[in-house]
ZAVOLO-445535 format. One record per residue (C-alpha): residue in one letter; x, y, z. Coordinates in pm, 1 decimal, padded with zeros to 6 digits. Example, Ala and Ser with C-alpha at 12.3 -4.5 7.8 and 13.67 -1.06 7.14 Angstrom:
rec lumkol A px 01230.0 py -00450.0 pz 00780.0
rec lumkol S px 01367.0 py -00106.0 pz 00714.0
//
This chain:
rec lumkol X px 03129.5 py -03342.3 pz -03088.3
rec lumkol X px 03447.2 py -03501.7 pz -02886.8
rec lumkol X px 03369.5 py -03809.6 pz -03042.2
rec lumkol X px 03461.8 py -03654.9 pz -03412.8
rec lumkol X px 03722.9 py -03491.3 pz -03301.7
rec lumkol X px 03930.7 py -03752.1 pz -03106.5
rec lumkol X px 03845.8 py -03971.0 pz -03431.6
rec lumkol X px 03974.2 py -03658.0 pz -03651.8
rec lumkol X px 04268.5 py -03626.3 pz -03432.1
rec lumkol X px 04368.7 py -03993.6 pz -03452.5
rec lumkol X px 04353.2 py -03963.9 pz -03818.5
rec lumkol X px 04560.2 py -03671.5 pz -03858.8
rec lumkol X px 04804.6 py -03825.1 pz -03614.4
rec lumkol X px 04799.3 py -04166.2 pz -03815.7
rec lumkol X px 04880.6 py -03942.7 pz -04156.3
rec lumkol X px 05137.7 py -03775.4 pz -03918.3
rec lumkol X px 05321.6 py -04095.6 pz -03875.7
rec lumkol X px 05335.0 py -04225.5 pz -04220.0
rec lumkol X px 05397.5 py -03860.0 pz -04367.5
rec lumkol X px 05711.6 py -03806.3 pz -04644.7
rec lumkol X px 05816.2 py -03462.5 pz -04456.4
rec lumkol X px 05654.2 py -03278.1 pz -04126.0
rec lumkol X px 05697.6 py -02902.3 pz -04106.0
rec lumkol X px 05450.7 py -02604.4 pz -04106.1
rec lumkol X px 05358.1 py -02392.2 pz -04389.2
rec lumkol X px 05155.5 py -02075.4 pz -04460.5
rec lumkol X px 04770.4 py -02092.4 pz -04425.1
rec lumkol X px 04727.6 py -01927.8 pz -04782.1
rec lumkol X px 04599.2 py -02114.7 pz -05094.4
rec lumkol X px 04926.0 py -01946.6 pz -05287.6
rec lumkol X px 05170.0 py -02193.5 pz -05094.4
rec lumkol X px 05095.8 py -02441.2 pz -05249.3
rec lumkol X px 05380.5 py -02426.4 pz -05534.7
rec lumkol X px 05602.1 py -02594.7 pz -05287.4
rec lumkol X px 05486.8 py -02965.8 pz -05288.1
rec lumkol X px 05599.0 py -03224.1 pz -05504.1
rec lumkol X px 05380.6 py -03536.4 pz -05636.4
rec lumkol X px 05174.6 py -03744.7 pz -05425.5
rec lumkol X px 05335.8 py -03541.9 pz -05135.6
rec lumkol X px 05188.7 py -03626.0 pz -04788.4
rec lumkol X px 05243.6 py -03358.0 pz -04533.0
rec lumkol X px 05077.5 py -03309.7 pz -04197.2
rec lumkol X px 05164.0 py -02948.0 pz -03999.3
rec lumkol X px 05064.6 py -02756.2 pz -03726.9
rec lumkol X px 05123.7 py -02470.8 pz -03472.1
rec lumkol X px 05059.2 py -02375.2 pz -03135.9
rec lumkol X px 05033.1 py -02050.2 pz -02977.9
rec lumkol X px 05056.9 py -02049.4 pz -02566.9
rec lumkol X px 04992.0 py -01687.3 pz -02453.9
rec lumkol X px 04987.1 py -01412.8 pz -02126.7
rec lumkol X px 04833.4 py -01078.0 pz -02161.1
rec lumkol X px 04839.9 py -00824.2 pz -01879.8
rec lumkol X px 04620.9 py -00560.6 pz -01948.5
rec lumkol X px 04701.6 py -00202.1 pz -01768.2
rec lumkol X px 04342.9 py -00145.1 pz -01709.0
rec lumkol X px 04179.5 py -00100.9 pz -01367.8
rec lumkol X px 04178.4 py -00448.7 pz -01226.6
rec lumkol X px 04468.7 py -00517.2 pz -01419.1
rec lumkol X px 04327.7 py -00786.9 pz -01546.7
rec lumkol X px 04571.8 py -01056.7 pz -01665.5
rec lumkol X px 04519.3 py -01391.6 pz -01870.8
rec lumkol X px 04687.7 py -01719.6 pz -01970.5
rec lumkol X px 04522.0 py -01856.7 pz -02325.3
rec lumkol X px 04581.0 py -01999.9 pz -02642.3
rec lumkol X px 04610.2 py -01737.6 pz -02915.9
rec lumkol X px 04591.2 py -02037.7 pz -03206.9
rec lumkol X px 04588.2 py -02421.7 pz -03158.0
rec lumkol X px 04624.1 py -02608.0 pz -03540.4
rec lumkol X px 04631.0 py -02888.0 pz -03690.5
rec lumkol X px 04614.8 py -02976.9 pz -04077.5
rec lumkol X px 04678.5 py -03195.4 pz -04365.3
rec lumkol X px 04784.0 py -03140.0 pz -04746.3
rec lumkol X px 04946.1 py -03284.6 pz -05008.5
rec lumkol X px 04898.3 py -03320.5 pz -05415.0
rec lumkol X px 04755.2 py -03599.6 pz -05618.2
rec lumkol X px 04863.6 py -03672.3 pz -05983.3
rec lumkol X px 05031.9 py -03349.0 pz -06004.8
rec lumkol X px 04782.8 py -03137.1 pz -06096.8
rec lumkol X px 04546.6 py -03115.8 pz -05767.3
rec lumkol X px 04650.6 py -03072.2 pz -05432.0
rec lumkol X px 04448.0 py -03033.1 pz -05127.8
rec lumkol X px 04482.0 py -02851.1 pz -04748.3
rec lumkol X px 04282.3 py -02922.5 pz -04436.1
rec lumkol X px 04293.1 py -02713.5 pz -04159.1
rec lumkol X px 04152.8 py -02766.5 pz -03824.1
rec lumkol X px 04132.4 py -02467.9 pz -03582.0
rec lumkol X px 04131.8 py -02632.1 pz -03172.9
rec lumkol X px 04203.5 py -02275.8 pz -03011.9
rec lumkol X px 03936.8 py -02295.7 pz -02724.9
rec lumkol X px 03945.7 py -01917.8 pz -02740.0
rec lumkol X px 03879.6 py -01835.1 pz -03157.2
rec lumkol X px 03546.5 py -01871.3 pz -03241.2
rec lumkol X px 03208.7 py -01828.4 pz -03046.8
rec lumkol X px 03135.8 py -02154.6 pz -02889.1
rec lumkol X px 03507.3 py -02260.2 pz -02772.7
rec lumkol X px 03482.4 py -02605.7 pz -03005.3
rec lumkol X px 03692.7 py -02708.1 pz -03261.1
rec lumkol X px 03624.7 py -02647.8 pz -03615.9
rec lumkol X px 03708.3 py -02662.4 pz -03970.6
rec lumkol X px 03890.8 py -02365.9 pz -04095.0
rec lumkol X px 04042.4 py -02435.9 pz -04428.0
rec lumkol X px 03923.6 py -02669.3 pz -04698.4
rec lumkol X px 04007.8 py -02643.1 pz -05056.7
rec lumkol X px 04172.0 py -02809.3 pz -05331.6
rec lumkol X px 04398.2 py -02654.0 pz -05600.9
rec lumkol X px 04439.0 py -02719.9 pz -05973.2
rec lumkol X px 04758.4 py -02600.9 pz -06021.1
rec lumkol X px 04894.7 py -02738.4 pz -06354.1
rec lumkol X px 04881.6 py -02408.3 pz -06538.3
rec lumkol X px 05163.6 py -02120.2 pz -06318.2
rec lumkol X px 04947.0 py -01817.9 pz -06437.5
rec lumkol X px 04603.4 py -01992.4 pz -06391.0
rec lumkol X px 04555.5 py -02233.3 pz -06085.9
rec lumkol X px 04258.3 py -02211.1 pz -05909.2
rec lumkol X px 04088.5 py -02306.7 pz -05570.6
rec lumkol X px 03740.8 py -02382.5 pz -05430.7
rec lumkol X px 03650.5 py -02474.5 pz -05082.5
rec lumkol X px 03731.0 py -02255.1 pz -04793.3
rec lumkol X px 04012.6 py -02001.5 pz -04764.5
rec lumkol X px 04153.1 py -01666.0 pz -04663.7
rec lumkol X px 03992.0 py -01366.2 pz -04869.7
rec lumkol X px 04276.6 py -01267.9 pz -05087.1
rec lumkol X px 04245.6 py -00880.6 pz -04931.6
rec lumkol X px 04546.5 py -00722.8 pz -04752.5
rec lumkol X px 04934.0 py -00804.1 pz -04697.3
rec lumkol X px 04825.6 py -00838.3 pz -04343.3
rec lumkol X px 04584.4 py -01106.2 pz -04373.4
rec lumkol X px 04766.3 py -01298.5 pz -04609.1
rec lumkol X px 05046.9 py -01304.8 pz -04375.4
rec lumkol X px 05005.5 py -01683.1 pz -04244.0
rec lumkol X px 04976.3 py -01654.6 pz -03877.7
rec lumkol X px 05238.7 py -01853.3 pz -03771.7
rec lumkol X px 05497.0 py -01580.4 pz -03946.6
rec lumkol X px 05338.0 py -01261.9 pz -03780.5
rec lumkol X px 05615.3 py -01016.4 pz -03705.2
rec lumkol X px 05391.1 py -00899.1 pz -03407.0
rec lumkol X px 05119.1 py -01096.1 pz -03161.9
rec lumkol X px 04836.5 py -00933.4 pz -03377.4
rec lumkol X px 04739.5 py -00793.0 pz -03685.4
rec lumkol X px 04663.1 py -00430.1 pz -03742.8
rec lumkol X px 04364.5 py -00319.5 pz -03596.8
rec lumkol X px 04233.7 py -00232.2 pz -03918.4
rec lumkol X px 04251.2 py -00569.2 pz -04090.4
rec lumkol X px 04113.9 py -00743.1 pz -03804.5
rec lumkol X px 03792.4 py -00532.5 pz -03811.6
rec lumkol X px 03764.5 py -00401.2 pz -04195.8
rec lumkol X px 03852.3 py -00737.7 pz -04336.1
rec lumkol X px 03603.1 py -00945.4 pz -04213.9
rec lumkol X px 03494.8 py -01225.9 pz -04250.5
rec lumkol X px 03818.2 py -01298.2 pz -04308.9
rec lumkol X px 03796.5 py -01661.8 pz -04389.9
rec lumkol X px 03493.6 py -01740.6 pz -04650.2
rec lumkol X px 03384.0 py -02027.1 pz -04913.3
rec lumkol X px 03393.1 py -01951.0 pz -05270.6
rec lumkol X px 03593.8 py -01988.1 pz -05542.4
rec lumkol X px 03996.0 py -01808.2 pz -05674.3
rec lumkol X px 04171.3 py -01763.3 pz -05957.8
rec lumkol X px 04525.6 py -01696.5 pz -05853.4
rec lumkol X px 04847.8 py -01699.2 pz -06064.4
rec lumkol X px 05223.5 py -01651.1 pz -05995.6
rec lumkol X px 05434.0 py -01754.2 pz -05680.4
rec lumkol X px 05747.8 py -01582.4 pz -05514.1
rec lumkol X px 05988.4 py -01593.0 pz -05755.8
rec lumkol X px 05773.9 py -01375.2 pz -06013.2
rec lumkol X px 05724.0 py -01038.1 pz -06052.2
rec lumkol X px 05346.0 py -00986.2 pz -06049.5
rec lumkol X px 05126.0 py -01213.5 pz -05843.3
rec lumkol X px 04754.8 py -01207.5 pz -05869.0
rec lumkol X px 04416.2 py -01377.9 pz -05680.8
rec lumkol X px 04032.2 py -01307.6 pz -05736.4
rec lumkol X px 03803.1 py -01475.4 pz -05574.4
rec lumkol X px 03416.4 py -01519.2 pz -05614.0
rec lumkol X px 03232.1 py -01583.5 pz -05259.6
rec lumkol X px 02956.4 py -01598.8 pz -05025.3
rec lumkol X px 03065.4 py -01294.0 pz -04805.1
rec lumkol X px 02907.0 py -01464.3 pz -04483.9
rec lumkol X px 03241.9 py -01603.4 pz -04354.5
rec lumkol X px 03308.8 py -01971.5 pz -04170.9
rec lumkol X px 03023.6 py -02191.1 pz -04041.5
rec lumkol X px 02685.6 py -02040.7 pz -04163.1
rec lumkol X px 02512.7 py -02068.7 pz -04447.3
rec lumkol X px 02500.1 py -01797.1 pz -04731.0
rec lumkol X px 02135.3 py -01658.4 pz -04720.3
rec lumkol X px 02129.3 py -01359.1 pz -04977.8
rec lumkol X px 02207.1 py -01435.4 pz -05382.1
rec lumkol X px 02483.7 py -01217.4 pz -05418.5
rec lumkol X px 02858.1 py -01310.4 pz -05429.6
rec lumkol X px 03169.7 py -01099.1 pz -05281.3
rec lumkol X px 03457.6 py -01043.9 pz -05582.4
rec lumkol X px 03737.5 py -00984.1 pz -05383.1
rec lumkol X px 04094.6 py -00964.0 pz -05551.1
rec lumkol X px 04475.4 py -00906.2 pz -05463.5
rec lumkol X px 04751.8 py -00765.5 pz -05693.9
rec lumkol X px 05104.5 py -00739.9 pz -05601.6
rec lumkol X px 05392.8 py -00626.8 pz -05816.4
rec lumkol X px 05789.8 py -00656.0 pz -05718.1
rec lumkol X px 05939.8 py -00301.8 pz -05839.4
rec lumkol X px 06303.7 py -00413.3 pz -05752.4
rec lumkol X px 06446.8 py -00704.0 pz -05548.3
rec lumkol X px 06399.4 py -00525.4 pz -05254.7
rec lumkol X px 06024.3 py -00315.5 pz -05295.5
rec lumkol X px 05707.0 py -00468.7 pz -05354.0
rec lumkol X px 05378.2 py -00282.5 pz -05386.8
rec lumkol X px 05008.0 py -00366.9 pz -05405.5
rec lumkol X px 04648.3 py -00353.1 pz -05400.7
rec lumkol X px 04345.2 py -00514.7 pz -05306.2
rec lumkol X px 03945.7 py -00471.7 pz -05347.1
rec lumkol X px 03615.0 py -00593.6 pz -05251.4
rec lumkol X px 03276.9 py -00548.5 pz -05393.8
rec lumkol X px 02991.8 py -00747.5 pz -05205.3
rec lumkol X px 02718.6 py -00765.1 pz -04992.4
rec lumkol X px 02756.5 py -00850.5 pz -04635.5
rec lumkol X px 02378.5 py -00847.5 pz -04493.2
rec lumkol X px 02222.5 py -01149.2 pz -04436.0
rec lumkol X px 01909.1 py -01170.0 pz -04624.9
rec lumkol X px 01985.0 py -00831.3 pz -04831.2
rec lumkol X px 02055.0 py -00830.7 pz -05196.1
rec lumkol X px 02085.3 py -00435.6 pz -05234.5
rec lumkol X px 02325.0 py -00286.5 pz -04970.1
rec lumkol X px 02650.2 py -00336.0 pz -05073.1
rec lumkol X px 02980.4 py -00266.6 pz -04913.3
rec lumkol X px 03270.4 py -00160.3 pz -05137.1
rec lumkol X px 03646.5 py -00203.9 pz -04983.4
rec lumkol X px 04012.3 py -00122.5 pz -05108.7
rec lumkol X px 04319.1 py -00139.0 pz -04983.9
rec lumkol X px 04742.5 py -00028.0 pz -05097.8
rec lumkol X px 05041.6 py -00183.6 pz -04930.3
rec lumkol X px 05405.1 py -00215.9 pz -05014.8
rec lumkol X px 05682.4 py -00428.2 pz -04864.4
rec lumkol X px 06068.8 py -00284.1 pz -04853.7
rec lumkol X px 06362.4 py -00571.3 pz -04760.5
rec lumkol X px 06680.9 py -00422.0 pz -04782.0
rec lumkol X px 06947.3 py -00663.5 pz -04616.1
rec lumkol X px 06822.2 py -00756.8 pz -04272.8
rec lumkol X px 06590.4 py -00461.1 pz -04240.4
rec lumkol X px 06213.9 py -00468.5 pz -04389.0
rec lumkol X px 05963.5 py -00207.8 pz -04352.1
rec lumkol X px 05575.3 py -00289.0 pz -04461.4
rec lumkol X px 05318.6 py -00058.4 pz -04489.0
rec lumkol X px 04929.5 py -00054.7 pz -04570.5
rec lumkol X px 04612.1 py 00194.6 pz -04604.4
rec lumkol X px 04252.7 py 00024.7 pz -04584.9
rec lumkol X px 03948.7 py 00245.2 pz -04675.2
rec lumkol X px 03606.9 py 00036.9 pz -04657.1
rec lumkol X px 03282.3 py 00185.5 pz -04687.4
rec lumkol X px 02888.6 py 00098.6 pz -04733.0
rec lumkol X px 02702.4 py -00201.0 pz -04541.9
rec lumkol X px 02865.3 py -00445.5 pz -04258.1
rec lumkol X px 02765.5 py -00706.8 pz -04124.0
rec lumkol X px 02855.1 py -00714.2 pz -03713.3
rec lumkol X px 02791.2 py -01076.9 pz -03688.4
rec lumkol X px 03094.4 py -01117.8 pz -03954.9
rec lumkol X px 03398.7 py -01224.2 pz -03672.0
rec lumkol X px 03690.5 py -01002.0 pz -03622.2
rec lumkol X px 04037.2 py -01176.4 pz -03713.9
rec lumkol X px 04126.7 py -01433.0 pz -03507.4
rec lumkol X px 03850.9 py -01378.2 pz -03261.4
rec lumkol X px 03823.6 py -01035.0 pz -03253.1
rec lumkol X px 03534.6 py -00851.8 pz -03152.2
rec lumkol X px 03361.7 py -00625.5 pz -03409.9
rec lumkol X px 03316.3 py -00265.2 pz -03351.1
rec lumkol X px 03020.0 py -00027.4 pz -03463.9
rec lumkol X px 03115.3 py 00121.2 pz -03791.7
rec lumkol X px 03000.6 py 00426.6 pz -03983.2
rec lumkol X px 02919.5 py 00495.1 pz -04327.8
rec lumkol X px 03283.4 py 00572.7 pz -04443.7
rec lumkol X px 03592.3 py 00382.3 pz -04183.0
rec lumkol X px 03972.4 py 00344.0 pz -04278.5
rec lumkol X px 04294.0 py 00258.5 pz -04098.2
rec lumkol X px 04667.6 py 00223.6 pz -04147.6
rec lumkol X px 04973.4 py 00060.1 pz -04026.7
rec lumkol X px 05330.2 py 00095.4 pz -04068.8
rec lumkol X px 05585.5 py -00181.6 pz -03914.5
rec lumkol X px 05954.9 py -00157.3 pz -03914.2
rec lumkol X px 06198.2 py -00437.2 pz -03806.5
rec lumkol X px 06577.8 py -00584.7 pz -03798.7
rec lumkol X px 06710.0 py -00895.8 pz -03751.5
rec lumkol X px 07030.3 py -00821.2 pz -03528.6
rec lumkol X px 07147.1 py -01203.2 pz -03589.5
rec lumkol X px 06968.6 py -01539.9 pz -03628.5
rec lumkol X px 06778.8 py -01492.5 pz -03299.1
rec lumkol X px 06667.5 py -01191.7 pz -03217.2
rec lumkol X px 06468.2 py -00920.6 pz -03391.6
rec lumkol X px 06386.8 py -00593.0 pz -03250.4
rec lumkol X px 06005.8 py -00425.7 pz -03411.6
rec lumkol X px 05829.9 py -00162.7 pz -03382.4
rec lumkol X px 05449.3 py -00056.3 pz -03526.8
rec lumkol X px 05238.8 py 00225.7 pz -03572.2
rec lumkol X px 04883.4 py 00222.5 pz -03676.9
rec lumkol X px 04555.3 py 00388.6 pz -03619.5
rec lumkol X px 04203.9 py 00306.4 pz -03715.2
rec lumkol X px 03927.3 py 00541.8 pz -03773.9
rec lumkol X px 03560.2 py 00340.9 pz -03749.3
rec lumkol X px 03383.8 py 00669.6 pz -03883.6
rec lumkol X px 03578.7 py 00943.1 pz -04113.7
rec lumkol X px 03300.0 py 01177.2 pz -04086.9
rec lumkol X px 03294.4 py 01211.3 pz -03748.3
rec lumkol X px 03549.8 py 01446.6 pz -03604.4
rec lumkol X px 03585.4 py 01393.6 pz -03270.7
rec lumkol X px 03529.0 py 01006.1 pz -03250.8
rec lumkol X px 03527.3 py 00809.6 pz -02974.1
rec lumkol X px 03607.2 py 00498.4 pz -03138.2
rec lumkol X px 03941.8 py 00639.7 pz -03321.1
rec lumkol X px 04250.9 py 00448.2 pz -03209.2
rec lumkol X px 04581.0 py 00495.5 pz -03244.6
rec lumkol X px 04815.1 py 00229.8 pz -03128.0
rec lumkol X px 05216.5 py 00156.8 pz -03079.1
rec lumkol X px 05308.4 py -00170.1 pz -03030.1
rec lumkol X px 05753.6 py -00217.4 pz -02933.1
rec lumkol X px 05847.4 py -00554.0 pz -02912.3
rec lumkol X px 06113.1 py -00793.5 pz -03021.4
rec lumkol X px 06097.3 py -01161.2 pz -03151.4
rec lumkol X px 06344.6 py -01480.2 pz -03031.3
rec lumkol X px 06407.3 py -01780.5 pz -03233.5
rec lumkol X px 06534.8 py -02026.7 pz -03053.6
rec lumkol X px 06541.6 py -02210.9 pz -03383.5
rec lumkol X px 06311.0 py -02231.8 pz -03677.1
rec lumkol X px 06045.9 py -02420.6 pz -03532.0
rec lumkol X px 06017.2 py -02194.5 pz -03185.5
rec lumkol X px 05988.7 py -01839.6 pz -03131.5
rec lumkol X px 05900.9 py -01630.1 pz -02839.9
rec lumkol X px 05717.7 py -01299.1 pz -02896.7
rec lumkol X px 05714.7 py -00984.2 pz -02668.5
rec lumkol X px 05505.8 py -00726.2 pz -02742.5
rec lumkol X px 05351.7 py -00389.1 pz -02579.6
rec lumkol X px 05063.7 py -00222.8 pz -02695.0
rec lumkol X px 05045.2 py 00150.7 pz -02602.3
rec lumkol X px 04684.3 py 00282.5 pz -02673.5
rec lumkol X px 04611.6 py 00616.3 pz -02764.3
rec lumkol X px 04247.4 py 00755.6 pz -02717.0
rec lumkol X px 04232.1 py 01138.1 pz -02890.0
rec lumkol X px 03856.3 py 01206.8 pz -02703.0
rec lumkol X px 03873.1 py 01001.7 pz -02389.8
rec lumkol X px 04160.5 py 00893.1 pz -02190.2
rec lumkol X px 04134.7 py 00509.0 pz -02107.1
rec lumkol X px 04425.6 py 00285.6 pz -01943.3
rec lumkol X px 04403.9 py -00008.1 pz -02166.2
rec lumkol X px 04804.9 py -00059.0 pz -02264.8
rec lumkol X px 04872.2 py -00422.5 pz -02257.4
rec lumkol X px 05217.5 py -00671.6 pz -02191.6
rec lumkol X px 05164.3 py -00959.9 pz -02414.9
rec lumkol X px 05374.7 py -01230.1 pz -02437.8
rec lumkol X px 05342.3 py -01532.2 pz -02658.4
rec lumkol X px 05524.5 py -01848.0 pz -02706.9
rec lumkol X px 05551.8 py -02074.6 pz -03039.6
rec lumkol X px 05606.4 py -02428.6 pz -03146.9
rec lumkol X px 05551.9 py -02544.0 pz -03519.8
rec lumkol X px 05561.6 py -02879.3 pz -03624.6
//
């Protein structure tokens, strides 16, 4: 295993040094309207990161949130391809490196490109946030755990790009996520619409129909999901509401390494997240969101409700330092588990 990676590393490194531009772009299929003909690029971020939990031992924790490396570029025009390799010893369930994103793009027809290989489910504002432009540490709560797996092989249909109106993506796939092999012979259809009201509101939508089980071709899980998007002058304010209900899969990995909780028949969640950018360097946010892992339940010790005040510093547009703390709030038992994170991040 270190073999292939130092000899992947030294490959991506040679690309590196014989690349047209360097930079870092978003991790979403959709980005890829911005590269030009035989375009070689090689990006990457990394995430260095303290949490101090408020628990009882007050337990505290240098890591790597995200550690990436990838390649992409077009050929002939039409196609383009992106390789992404995740090296984050801490995403993932047996610390090693491995391939995130793989796909390649036909992208000669605007309304009509499509992708195969590996991606991000098109499902959720949140999620298709690239990772590396996060206004906070971490996603909601409820993306994290209803949107999962959130990476998965299959095939999208996708058309528009930001300077339209309406943007669209469906996707056909497995519904077993990253690194296994599907083993039922159903597909997820998962789709995202977006539509931009005025210049300053967008709204949206996505769904999911599939079926998470392994080995299980009749219990289905059925998912959707509303969001809109307000930037007015420096100020934006983003919203979303995720109801998912039917089967899960608990193997099926969080976001970004997060653990899976138990979930009920019927589970939903919301955020809203406000924020200002004083200047050029510094911007101020604040987010509220709750997640509910079982509707019918009233009293439910899994409900969460969480505030998370923090502000963002851009030293320039290739580092940022985060700040962030997450105040927990338990409605049937009381539990110290607020948490100081703070996160620093280069892109290249």
């Amino acid at each position: 295993m270190k073999i292939k990676i130092y000899i992947l590393f030294t490959l991506l490194l040679f690309l590196a040094n014989n690349a047209f531009s360097q930079g870092c772009d978003g991790d979403d299929p959709v980005a890829n309207d911005s590269l030009s003909a035989n375009n070689i690029k090689v990006f990457g971020y990394i995430q260095p990161q303290y949490d101090y939990n408020f628990t009882d031992g007050n337990e505290n924790t240098f890591r790597f949130k995200r550690a990436r490396i990838g390649v992409r570029g077009n050929i002939k025009d039409d196609f383009s391809y992106y390789f992404m390799l995740e090296a984050s010893p801490f995403i993932g369930s047996s610390g090693d490196a491995y391939l995130m994103d793989a796909f390649i793009t036909y992208s000669k027809y605007n309304w009509a490109r499509a992708s195969v290989g590996s991606f991000k489910q098109p499902f959720s504002l949140d999620v298709s946030t690239p990772c590396n432009a996060l206004t906070t540490i971490d996603r909601s709560i409820v993306a994290d755990q209803l949107v999962a797996p959130q990476r998965d092989f299959g095939i999208m249909l996708l058309g528009g790009n930001k300077y339209t109106k309406f943007n669209y993506a469906i996707a056909l796939m497995n519904g077993r996520g990253l690194r296994v092999k599907d083993d039922n012979t159903k597909k997820d259809i998962i789709g995202r619409l977006t539509y931009k009201i005025t210049n300053f509101l967008t709204v949206g939508g996505s769904f999911r129909y599939g079926y998470p089980i392994p080995n299980n071709d009749d219990d289905s899980r059925t998912s959707y999901g509303g969001e809109f998007l307000l930037k007015w002058d420096e100020f934006k304010l983003q919203g979303e509401y995720i109801y998912d209900e039917g089967a899960y899969f608990s193997g099926a990995a969080g976001g970004c390494g997060v653990t899976p909780v138990a979930l009920a028949e019927k589970r939903d969640g919301a955020y809203i997240m406000a924020s200002y950018n004083i200047n050029e360097k510094f911007q101020p946010v604040f987010k509220y969101e709750y997640f509910d892992p079982d509707i019918d339940l009233k009293d439910n010790i899994g409900y969460i409700e969480r505030m998370t005040v923090g502000a963002n510093y851009f030293h320039n547009e290739k580092i940022r330092f985060q700040l962030n703390y997450q105040a927990n709030i338990q409605t049937v038992v009381n539990v110290d588990d607020d948490a100081l994170i703070g996160q620093l991040q280069i892109k290249f």
